[in-house]
Steps between C-alpha positions, in 0.01 A plus 500: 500500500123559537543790720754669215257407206207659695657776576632570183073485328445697741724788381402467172157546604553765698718663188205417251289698695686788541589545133129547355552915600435560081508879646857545515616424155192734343603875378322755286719508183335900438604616812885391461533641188339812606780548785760373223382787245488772796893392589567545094373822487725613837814344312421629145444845736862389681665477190412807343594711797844302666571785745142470649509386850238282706386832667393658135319209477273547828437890417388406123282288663635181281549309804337464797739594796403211680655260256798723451568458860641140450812657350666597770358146701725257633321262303592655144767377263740801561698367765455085378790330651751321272338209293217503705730363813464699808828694541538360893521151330755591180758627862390204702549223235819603282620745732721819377450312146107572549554858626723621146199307323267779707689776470516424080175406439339781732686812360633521877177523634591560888198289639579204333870529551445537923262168430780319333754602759247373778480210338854428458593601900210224588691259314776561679417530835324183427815350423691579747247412707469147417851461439635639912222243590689229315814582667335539889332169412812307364718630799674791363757465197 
């Protein structure tokens, strides 16, 4: 009991200490809305002109092409998987169910589709793999 008791004051001292970094909660209130105004003026300028493209955008000199760049990332909200699930899990967890949710929600995006599938084959191999050990260990049928 004395071991648990001092072990647990010493993790609350050693989380005491750690949360005086003040630093990490502190932002300059100008500078965000500076950024917010300059991504209202590129929508208000979006708006206006709907058959612009993010390449008229770079050559106006709008936007930087650095920061247009992330539009065709991996990381970018384009090619989000269903509900925020990874499309692997949706086929591994509900099977052909989860792979007609992909193919809805992603407009038949192929990527996530093939991730689904994969998904759905590892479930069952996995099954079948667990279930012909079952049999070999029970002695057959």
């Amino acid at each position: 009991m004395r071991y648990l008791l001092l072990s647990m004051l010493s993790l609350l001292a050693l989380s005491t200490l750690k949360a005086n970094d003040r630093e990490l909660f502190n932002y300059n209130k100008a500078r965000i809305e500076n950024s917010l105004n300059d991504l209202n003026q590129i929508e208000k300028i979006v708006n206006d002109h709907p058959d612009m493209e993010a390449d008229d955008l770079v050559k106006s000199g709008i936007v930087e092409e650095s920061s247009i760049s992330f539009i065709n990332s991996p990381l970018s909200l384009n090619g989000e998987p269903p509900l925020g699930i990874p499309s692997f899990f949706w086929g591994c967890i509900f099977g052909v169910a989860g792979m007609i949710v992909v193919l809805i929600m992603t407009d038949k995006d192929k990527n996530e589709i093939k991730q689904a599938l994969y998904g759905c084959i590892t479930t069952y191999i996995a099954i079948a793999l667990i279930y012909t050990f079952i049999i070999l260990e029970s002695g057959g049928l």
